[in-house]
Structures are given as C-alpha cells and as structure tokens.
C-alpha positions in Angstrom: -3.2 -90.4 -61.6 -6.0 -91.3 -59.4 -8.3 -88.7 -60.6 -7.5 -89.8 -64.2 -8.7 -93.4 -63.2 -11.9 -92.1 -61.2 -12.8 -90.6 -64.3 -12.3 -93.5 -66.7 -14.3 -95.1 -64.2 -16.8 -92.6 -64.3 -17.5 -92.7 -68.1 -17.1 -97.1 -68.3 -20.3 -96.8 -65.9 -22.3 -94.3 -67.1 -21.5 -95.8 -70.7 -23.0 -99.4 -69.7 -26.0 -97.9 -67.4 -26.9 -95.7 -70.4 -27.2 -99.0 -72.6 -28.3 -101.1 -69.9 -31.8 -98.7 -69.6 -31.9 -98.5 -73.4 -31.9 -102.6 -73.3 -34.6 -102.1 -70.3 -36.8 -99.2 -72.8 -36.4 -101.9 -75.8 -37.9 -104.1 -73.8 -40.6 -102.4 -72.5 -41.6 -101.5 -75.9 -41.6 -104.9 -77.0 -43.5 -106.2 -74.4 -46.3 -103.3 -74.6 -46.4 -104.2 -78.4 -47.1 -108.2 -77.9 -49.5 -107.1 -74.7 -51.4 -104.9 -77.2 -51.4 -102.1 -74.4 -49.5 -99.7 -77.1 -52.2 -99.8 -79.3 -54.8 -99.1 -76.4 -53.3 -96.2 -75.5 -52.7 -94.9 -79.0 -56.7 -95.8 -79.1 -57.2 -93.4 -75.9 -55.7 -91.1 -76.9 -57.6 -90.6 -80.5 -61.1 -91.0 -78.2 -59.9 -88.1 -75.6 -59.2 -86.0 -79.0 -62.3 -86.4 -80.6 -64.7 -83.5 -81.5 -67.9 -83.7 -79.7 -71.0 -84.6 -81.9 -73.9 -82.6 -82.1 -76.4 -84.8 -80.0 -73.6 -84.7 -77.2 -73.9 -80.9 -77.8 -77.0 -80.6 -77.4 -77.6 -82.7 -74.4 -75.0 -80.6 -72.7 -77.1 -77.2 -73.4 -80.6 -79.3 -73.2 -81.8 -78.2 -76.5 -83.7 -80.3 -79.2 -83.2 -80.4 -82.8 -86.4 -77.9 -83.4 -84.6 -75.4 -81.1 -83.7 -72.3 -82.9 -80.6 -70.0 -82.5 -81.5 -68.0 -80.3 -83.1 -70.6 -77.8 -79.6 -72.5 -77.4 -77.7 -68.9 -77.7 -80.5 -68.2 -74.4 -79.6 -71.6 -73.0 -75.9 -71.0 -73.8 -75.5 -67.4 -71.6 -77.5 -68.9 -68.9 -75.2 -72.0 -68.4 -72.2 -70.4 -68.9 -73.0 -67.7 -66.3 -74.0 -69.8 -63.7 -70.5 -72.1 -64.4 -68.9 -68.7 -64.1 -69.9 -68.3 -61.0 -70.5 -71.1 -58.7 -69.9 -74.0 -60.7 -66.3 -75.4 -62.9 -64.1 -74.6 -65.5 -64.5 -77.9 -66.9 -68.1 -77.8 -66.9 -67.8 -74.3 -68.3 -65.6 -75.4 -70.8 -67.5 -78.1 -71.9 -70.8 -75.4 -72.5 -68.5 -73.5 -74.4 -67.7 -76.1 -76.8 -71.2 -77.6 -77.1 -72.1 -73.8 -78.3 -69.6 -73.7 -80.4 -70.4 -77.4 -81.9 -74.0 -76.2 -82.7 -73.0 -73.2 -84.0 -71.0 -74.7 -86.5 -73.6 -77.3 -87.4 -76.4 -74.1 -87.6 -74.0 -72.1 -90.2 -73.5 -75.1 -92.3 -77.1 -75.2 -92.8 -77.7 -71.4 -93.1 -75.2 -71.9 -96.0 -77.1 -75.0 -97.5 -80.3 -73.8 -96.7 -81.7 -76.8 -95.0 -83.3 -76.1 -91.6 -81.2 -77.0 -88.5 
C-alpha cells in the first residue's frame, strides 16, 4: 500500500516538473525570439560556416594575384611545415584550407582559360 502511493507520488511529480520545464523552454524561446538573440545566433552560426574567400586565402599564404602555382604551392609546404612543427593545428589548418581555396580558384581558370 505504501509503496503503491510512493509511486503515484512519484509519477504526479515528475509529470508536472516535466511540464513545468517545457512551460520554462516555451518561454525561453519566446523571449529569445522578441529579444532577437535567436536570429543572432542563427546569424553566427552561418558566419562561422562560411567558406573563406580568396583574398583571405591569400593573405593567409602571403601570395598576390600575379603569384603562380607553384610560388603559393612553395609558400604552402613551407607554412604548413613549420605549423607542423612548432606552431598550431588551427593555424595549420587554416594554411591547409587557404591552399585548398586557391587551388580551386586556379583550376577554375585553367578550365576557362583566363589567367589566375
């Protein structure tokens, strides 16, 4: 009898703290909605997954637009090397993708035939 009753009691409370946090989460959603704050982060989060351009590639390497191939693949191994090394992962990473920007940029032009 009593352990039938603990358990009734059990399940009435978990029942109303279960909707008293989804009351709280509703809330909290409305409230980031009218502050704007939702749409800031949705914002963030579009900036964070952007693909970097080709002038931030090549500022990262510290190439120009006259450089050829092989002067940012040069650039490229002596970067990522020294990252490898004694430097970070992030800053390795972010060689990495600057090479891999530029290199996409120089095979669209190969294909078009305009010079890089």
């Amino acid at each position: 009898m009593a352990g039938k009753l603990i358990a009734n009691l059990i399940v009435m409370g978990s029942g109303i703290i279960g909707r008293a946090m989804l009351q709280a989460y509703r809330k909290a959603l409305d409230n980031a909605n009218k502050t704007g704050v939702a749409h800031e982060t949705i914002n963030n989060i579009r900036r964070a997954s952007k693909t970097m351009t080709e002038q931030e590639a090549r500022q990262i390497l510290g190439v120009s637009e006259q450089s050829t191939w092989e002067e940012i693949a040069q650039r490229y191994d002596n970067l990522f090397e020294r990252n490898a090394t004694s430097g970070s992962f992030y800053l390795q990473s972010k060689v990495h993708r600057a090479k891999e920007c530029l290199e996409n940029v120089y095979q669209k032009n190969k294909q078009d035939g305009t010079p890089p």
